[in-house]
Backbone of each chain as ProteinMPNN parsed JSONL, in Angstrom:
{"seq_chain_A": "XXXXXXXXXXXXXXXXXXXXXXXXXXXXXXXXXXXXXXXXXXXXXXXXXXXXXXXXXXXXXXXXXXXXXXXXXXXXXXXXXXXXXXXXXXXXXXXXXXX", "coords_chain_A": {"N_chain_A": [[-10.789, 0.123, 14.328], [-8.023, 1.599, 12.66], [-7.304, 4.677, 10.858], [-5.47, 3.852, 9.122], [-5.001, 1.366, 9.222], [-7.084, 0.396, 8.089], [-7.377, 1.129, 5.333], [-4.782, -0.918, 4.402], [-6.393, -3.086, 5.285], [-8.354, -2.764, 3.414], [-7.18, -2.779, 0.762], [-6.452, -5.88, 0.603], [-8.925, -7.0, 0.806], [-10.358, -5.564, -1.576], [-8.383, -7.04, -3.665], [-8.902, -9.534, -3.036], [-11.878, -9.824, -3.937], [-12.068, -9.264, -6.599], [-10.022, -11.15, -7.094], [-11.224, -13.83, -6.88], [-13.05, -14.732, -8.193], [-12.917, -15.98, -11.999], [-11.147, -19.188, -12.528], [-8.075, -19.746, -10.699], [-8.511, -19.176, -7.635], [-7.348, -17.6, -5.862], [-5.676, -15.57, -7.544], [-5.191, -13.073, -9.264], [-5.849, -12.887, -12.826], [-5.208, -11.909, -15.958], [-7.859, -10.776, -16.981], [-9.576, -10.225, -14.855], [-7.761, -8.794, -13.369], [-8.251, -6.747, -15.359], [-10.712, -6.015, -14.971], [-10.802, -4.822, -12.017], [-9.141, -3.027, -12.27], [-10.827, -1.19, -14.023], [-12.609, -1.226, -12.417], [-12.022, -0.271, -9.93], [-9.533, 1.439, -9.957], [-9.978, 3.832, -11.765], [-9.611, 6.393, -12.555], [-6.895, 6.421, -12.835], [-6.838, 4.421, -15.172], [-7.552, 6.194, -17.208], [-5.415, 7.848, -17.475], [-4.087, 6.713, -18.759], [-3.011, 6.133, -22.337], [-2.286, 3.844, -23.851], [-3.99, 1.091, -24.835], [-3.086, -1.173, -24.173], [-1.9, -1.212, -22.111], [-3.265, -3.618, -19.644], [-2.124, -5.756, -19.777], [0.706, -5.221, -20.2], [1.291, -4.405, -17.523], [0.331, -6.445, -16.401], [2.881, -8.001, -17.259], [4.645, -6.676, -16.045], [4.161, -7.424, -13.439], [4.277, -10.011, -13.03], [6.26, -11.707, -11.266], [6.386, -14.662, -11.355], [6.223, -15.434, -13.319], [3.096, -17.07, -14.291], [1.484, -15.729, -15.437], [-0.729, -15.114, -13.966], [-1.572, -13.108, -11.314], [-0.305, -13.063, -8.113], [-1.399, -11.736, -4.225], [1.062, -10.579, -3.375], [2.133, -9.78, -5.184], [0.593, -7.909, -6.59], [0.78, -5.759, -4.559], [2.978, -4.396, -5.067], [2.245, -2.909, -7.228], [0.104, -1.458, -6.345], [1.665, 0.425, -4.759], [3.793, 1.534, -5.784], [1.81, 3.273, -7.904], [0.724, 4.638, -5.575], [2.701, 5.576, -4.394], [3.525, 7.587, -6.634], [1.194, 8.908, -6.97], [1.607, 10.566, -4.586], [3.443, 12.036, -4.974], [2.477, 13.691, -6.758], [1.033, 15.058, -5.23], [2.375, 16.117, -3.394], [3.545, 18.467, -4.77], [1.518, 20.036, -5.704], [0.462, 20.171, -3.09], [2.758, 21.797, -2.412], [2.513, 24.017, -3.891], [0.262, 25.299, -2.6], [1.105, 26.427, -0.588], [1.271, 25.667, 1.78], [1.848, 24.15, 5.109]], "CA_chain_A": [[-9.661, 0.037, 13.389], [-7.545, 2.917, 12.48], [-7.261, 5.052, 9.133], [-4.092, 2.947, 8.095], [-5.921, -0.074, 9.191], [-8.713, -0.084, 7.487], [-6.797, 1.041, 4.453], [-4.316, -2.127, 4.606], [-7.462, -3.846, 4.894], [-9.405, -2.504, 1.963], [-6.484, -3.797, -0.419], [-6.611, -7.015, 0.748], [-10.4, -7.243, 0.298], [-10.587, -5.963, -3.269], [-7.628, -7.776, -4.165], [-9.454, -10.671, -2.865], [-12.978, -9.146, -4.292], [-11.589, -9.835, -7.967], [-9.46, -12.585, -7.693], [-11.865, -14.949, -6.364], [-13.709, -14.898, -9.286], [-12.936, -17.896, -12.146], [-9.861, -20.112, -12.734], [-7.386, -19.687, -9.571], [-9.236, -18.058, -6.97], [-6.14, -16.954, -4.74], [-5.113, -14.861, -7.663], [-5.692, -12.327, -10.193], [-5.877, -13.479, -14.362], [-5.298, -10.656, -16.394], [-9.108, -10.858, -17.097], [-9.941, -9.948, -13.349], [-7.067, -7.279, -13.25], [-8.647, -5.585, -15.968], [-12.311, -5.589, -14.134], [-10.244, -4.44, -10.688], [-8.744, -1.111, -12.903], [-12.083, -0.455, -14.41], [-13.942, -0.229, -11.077], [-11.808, 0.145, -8.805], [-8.735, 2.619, -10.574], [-10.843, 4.363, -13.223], [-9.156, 7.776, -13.015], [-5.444, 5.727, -13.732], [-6.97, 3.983, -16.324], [-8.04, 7.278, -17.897], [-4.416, 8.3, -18.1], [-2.992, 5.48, -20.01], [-3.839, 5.823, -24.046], [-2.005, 2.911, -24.495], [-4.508, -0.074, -24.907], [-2.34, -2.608, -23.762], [-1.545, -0.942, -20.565], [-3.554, -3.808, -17.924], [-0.97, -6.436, -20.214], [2.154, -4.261, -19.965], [1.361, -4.107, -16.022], [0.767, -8.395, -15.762], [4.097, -8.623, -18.087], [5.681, -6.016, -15.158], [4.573, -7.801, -11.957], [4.36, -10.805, -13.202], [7.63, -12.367, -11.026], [6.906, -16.173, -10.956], [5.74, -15.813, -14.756], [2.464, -17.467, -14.254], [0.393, -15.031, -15.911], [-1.643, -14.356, -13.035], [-0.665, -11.894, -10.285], [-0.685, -13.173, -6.833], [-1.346, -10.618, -3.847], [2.687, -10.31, -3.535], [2.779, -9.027, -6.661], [-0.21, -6.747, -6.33], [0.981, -4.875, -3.67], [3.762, -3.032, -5.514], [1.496, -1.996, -8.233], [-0.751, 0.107, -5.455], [2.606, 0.689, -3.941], [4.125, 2.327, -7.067], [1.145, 4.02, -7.866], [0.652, 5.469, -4.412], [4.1, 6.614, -4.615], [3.441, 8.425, -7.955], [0.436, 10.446, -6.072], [2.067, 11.525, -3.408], [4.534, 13.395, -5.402], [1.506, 14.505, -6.907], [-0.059, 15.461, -3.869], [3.222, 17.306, -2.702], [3.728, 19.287, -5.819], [0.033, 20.427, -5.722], [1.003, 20.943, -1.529], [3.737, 22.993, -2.213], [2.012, 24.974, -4.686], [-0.574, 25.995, -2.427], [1.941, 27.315, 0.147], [0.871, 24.774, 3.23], [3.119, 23.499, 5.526]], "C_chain_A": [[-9.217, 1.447, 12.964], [-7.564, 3.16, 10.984], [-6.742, 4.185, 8.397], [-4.264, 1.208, 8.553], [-6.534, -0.437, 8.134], [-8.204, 0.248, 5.721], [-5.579, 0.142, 4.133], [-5.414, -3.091, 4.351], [-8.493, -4.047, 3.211], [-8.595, -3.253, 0.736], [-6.629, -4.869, -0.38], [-8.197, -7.546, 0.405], [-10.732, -6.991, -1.39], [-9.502, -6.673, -4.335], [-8.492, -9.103, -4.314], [-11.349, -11.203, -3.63], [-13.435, -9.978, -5.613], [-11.346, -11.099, -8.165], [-10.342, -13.83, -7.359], [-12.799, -15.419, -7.685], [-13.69, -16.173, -10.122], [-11.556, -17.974, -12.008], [-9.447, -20.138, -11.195], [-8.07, -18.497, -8.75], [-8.658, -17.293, -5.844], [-5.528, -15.716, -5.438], [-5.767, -14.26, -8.818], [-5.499, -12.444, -11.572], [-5.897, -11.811, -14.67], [-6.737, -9.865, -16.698], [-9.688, -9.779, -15.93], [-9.021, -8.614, -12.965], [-7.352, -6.372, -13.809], [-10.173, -4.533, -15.408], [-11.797, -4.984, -13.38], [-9.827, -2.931, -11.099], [-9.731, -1.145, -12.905], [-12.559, -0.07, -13.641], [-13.068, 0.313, -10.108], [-10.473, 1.734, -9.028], [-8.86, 3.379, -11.993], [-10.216, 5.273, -13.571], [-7.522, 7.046, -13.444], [-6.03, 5.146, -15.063], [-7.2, 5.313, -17.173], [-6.863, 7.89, -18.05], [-3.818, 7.943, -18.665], [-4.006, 5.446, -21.25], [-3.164, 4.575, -24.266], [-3.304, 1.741, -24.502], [-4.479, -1.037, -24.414], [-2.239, -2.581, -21.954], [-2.219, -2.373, -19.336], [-2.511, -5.492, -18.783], [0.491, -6.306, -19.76], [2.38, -4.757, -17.942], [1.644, -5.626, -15.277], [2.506, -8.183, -15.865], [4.929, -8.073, -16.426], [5.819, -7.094, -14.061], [4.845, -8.721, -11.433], [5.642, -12.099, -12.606], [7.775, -13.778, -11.445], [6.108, -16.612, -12.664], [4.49, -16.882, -14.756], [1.123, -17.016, -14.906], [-1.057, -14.168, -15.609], [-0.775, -13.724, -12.025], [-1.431, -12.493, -8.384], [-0.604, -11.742, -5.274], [0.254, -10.048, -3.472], [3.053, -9.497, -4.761], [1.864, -8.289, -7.31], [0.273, -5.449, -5.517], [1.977, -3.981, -4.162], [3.312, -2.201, -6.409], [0.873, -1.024, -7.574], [0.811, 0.711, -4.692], [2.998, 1.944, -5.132], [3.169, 3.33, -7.331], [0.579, 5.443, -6.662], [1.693, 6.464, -4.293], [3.448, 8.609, -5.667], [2.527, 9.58, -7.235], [0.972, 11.335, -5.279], [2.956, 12.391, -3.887], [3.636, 14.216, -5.664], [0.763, 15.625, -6.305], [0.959, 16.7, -3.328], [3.853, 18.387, -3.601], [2.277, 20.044, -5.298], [0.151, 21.457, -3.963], [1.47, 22.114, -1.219], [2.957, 24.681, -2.761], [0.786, 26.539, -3.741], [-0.153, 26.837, -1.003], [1.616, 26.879, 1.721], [2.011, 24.367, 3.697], [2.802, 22.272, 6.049]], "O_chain_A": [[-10.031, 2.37, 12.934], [-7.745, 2.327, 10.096], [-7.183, 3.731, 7.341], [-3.674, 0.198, 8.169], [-6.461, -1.45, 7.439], [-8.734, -0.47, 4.873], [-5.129, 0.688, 3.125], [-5.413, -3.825, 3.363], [-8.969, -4.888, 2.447], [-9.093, -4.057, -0.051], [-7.049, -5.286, -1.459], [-8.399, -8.54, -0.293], [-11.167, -7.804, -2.207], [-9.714, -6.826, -5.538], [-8.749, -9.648, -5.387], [-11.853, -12.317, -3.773], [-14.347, -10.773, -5.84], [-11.892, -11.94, -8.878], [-9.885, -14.91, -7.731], [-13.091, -16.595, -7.904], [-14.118, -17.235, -9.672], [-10.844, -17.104, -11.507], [-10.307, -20.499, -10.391], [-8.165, -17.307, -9.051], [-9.262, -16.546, -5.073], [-4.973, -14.85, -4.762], [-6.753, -14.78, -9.342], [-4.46, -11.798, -11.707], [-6.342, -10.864, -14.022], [-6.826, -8.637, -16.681], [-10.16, -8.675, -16.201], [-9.462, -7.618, -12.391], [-7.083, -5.238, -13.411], [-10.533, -3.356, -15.395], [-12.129, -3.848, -13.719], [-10.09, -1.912, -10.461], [-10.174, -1.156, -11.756], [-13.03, 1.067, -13.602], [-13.378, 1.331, -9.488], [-10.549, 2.785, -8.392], [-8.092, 3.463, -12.951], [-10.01, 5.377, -14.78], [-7.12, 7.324, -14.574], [-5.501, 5.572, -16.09], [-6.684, 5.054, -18.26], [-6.99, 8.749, -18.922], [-2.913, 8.556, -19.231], [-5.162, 5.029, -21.331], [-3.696, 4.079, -25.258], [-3.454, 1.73, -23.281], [-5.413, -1.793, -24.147], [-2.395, -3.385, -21.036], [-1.774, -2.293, -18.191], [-2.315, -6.354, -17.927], [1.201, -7.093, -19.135], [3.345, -5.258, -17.365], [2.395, -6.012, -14.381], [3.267, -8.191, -14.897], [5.629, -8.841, -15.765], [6.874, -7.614, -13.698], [5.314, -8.918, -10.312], [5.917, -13.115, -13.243], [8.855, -14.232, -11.824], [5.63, -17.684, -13.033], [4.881, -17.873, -15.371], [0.051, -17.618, -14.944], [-1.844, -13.39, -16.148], [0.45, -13.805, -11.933], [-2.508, -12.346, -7.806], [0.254, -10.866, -5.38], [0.345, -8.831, -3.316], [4.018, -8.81, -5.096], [2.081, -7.941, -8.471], [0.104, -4.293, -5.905], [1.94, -2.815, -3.77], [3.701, -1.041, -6.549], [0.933, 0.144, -7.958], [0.631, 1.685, -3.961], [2.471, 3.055, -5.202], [3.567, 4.451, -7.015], [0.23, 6.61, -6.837], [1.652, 7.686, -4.15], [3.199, 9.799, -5.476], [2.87, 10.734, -6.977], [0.855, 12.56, -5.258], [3.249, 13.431, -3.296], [3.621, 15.332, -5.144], [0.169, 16.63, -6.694], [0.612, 17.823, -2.963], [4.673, 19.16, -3.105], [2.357, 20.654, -4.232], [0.022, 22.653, -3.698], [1.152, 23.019, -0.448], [2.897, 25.819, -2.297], [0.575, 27.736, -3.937], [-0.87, 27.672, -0.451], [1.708, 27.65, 2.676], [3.034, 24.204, 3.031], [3.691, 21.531, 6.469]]}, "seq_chain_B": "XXXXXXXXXXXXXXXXXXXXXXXXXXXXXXXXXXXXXXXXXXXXXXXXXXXXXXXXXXXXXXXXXXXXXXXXXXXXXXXXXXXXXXXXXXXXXXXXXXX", "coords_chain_B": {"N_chain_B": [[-15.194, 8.385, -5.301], [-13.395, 5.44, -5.01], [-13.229, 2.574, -3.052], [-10.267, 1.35, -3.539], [-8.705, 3.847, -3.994], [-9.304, 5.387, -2.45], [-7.864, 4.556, -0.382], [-5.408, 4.605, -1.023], [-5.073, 7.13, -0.915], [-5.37, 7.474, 1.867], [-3.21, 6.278, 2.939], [-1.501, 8.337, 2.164], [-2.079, 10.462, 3.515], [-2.364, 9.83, 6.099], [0.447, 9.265, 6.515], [1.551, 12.386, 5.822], [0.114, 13.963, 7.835], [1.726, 12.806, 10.038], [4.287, 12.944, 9.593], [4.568, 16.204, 8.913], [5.077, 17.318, 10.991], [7.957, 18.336, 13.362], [10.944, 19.431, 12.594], [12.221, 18.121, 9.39], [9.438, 19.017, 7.365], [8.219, 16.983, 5.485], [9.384, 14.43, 5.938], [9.645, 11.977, 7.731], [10.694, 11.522, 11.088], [11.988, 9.352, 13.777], [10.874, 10.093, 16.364], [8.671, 10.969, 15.298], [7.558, 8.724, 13.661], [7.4, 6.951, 15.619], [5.423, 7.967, 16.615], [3.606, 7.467, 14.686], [3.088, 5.005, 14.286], [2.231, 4.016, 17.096], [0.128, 5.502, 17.03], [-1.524, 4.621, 14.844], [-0.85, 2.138, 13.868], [-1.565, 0.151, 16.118], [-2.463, -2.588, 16.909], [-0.063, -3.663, 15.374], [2.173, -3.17, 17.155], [1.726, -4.094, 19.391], [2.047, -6.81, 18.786], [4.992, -7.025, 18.912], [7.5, -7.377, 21.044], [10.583, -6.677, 20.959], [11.635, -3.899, 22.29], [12.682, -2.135, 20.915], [12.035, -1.942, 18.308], [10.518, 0.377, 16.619], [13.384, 1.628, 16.037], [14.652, -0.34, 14.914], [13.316, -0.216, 12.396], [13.09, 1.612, 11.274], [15.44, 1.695, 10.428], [16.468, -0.559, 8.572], [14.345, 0.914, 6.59], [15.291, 3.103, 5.632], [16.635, 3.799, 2.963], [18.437, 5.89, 2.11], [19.52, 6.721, 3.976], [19.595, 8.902, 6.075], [18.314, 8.945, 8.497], [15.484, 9.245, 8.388], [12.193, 8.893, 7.296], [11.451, 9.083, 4.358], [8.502, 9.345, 1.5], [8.039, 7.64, -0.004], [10.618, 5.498, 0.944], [8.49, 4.872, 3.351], [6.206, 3.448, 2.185], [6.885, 1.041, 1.517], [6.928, -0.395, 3.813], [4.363, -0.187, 5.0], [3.377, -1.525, 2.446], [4.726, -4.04, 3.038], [3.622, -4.889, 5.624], [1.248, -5.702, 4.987], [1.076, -7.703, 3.507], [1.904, -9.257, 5.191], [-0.609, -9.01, 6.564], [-2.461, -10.127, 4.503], [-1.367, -12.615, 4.734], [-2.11, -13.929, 7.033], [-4.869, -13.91, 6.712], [-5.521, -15.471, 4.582], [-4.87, -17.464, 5.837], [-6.624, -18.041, 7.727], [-9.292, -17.368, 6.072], [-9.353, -19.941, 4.23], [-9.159, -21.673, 6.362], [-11.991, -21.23, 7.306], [-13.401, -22.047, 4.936], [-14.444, -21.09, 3.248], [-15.042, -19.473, -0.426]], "CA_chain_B": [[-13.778, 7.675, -4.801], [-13.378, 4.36, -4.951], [-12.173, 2.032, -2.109], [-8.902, 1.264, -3.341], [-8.196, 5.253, -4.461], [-9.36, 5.988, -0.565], [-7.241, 3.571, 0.533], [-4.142, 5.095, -1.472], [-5.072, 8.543, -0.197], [-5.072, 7.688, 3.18], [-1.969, 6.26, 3.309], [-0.472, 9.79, 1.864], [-2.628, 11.809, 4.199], [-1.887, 9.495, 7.365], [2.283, 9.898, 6.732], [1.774, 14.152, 5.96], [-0.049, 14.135, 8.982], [2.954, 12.782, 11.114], [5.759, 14.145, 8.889], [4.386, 17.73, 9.16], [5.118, 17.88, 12.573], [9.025, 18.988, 13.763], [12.074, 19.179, 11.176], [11.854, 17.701, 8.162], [7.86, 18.601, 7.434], [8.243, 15.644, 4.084], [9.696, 13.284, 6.192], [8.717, 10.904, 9.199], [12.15, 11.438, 11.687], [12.324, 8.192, 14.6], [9.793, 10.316, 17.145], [7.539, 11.082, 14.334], [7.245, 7.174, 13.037], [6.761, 5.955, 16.536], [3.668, 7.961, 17.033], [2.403, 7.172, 13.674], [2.76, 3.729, 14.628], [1.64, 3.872, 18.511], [-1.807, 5.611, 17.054], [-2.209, 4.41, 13.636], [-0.853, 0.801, 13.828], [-1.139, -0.389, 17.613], [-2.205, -3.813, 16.815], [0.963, -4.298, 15.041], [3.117, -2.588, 17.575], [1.209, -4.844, 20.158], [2.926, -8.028, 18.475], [6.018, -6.554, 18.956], [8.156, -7.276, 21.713], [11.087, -6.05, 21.41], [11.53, -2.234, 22.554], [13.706, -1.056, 19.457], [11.052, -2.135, 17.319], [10.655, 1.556, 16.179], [14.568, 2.007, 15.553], [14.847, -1.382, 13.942], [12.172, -0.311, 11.152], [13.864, 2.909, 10.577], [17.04, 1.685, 10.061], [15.528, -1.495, 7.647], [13.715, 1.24, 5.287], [15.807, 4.164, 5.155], [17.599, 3.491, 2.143], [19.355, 6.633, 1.299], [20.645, 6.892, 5.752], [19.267, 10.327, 6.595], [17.749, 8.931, 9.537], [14.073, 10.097, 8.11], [11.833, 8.296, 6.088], [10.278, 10.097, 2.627], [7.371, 8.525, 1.779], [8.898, 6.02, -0.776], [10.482, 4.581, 1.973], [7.51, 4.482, 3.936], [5.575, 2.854, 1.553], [7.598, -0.624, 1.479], [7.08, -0.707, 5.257], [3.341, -0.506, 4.741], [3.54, -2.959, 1.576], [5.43, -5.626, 3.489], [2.768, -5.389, 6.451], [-0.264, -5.887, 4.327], [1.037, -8.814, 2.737], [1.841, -10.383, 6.168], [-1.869, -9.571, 7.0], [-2.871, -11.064, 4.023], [-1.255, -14.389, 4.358], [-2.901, -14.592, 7.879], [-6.477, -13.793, 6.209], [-5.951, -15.978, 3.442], [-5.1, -18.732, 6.269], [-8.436, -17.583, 8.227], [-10.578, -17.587, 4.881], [-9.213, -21.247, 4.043], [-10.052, -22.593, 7.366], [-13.472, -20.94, 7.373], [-13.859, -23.322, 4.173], [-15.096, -20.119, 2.052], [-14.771, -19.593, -1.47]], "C_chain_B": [[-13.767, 6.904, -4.508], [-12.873, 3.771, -3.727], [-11.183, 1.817, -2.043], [-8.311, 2.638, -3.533], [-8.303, 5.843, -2.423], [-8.465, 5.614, -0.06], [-5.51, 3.783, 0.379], [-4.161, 6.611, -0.447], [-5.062, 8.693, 1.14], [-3.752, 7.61, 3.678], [-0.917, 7.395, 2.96], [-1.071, 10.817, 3.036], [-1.974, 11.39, 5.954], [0.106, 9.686, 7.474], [2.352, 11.125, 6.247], [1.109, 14.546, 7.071], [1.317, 14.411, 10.065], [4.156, 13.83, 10.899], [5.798, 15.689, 9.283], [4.771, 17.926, 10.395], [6.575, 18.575, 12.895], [9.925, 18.508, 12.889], [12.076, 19.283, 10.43], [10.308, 17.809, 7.908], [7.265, 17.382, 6.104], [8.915, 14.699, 4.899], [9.232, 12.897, 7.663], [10.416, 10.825, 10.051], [11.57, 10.003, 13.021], [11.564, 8.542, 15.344], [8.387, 10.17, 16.256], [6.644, 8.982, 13.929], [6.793, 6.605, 14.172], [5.501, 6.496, 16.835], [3.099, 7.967, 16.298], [1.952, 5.52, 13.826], [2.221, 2.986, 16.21], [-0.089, 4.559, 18.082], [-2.724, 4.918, 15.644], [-2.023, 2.965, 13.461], [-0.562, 0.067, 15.213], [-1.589, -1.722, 17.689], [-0.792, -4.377, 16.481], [2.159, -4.161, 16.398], [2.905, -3.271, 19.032], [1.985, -6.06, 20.16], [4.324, -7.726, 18.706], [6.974, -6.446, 20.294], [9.382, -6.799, 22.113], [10.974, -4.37, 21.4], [11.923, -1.283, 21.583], [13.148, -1.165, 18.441], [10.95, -0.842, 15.923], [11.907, 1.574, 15.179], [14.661, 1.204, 14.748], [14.194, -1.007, 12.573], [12.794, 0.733, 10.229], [14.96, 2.99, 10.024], [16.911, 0.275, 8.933], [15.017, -0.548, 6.504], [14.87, 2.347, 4.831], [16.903, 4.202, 4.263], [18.576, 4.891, 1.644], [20.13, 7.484, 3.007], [20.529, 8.21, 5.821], [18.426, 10.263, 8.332], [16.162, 9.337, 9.265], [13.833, 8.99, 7.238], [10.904, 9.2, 5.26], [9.185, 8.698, 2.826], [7.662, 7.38, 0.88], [9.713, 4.745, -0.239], [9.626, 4.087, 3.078], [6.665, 3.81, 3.484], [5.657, 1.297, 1.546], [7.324, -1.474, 2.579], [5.133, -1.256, 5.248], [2.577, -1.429, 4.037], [3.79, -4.42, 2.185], [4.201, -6.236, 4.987], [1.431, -5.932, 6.159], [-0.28, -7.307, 3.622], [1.098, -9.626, 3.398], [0.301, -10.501, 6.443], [-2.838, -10.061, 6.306], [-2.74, -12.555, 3.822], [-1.939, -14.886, 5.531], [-4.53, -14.327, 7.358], [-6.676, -14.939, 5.166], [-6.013, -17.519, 4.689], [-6.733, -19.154, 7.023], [-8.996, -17.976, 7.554], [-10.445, -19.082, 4.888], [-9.708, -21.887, 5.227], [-11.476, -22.453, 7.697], [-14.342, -21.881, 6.259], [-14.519, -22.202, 3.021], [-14.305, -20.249, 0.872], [-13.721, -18.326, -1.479]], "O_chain_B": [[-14.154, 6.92, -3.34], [-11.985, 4.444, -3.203], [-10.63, 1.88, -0.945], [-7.139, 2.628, -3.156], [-7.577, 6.42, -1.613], [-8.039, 6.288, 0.878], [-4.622, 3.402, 1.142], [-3.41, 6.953, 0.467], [-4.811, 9.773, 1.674], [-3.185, 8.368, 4.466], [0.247, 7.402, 3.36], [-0.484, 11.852, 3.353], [-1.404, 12.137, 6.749], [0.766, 10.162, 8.398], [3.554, 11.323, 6.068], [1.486, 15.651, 7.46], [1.771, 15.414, 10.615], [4.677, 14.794, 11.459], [6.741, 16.28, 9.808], [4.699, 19.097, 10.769], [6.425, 19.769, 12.636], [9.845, 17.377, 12.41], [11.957, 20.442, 10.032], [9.698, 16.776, 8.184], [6.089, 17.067, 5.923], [9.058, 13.733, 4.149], [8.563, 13.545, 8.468], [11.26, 10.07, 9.569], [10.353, 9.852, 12.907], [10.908, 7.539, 15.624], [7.385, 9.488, 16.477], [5.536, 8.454, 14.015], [5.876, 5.791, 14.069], [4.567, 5.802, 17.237], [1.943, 8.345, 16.486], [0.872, 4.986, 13.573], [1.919, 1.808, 16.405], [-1.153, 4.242, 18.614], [-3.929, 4.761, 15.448], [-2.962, 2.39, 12.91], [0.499, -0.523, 15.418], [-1.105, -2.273, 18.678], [-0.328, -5.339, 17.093], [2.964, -5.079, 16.554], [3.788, -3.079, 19.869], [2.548, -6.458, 21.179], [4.895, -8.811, 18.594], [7.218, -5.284, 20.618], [9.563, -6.48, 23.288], [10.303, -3.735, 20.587], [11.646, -0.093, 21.433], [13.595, -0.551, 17.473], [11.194, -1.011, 14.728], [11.794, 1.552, 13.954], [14.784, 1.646, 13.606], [14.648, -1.599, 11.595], [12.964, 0.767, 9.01], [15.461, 3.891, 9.351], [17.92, 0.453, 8.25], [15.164, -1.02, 5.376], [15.264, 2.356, 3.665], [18.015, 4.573, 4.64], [19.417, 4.723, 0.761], [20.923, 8.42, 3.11], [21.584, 8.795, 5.575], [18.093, 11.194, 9.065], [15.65, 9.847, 10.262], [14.65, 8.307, 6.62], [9.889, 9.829, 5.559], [9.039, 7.742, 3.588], [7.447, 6.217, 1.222], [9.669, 3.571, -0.607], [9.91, 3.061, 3.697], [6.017, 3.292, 4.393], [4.71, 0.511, 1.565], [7.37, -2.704, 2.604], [4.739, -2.406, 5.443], [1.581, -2.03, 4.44], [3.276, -5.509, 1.93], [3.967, -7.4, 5.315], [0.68, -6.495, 6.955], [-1.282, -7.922, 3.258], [0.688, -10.738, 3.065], [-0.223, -11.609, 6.565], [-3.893, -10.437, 6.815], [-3.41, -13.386, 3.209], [-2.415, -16.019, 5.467], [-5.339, -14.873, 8.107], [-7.807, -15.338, 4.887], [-6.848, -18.417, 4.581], [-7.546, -20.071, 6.908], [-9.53, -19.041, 7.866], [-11.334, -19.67, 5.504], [-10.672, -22.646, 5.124], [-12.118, -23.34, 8.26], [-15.47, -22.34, 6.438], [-15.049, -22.626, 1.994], [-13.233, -20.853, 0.834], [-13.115, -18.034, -2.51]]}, "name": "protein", "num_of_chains": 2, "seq": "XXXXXXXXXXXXXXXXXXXXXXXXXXXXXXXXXXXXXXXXXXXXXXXXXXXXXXXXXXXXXXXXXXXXXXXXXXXXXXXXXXXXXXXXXXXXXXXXXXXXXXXXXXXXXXXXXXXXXXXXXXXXXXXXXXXXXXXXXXXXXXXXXXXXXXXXXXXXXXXXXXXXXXXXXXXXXXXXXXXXXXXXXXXXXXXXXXXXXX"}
């Protein structure tokens, strides 16, 4: 399997990791999204002071208003976030005068 | 570094890989994308019969028509494939009878 394999893959597994857990086991309860930050996006969680933030994020992705987050509506949250790095990454890039 | 933080970082390291190469070194131009997707996703590109496959994808993400994709448009492309290979895993898991 290739880099961008196996990373495709890995989402799908700890998506699936979490949500299997209680109630609906296809999808993620805000409960289970909060365990999934803690272990799995510790350093994001460490930049949000808000409190509310793994609420705020259901309320966002929340499309079919169900309160849980199915993997459809996971995937833009690492999507979004991924984004956000990579600027990161190419600020930091630039900085260091790489091409 | 967690599995899903790896799994973000690859996907920024596997499209500055390609990108860096001729032109644009931030963007993925129509040669660039097909050999990120002839070495990095050749299962998918396997399913894929027709030949324009490539062009078709490029011309589908590139929302702002530069012919190039940034990585914000590359991202969506990657999003939308992960969710197809989660609905065939979730059909897999279900027929395996697992929890």
């Amino acid at each position: 399997m290739t880099e961008l394999e196996k990373s495709m893959e890995s989402m799908i597994t700890v998506f699936h990791h979490y949500a299997k857990e209680g109630g609906n086991k296809t999808t993620l309860s805000k409960k289970e999204l909060k365990k999934l930050m803690e272990a799995e996006l510790p350093n994001f969680l460490k930049t949000q002071k808000n409190p509310d933030t793994v609420e705020r994020i259901i309320k966002d992705l929340d499309q079919n208003k169900d309160d849980e987050l199915d993997f459809e509506e996971f995937v833009p949250f690492v999507a979004g976030l991924t984004i956000a790095c990579e600027k990161h990454y190419a600020l930091h890039h630039d900085k260091k005068g790489k091409k």
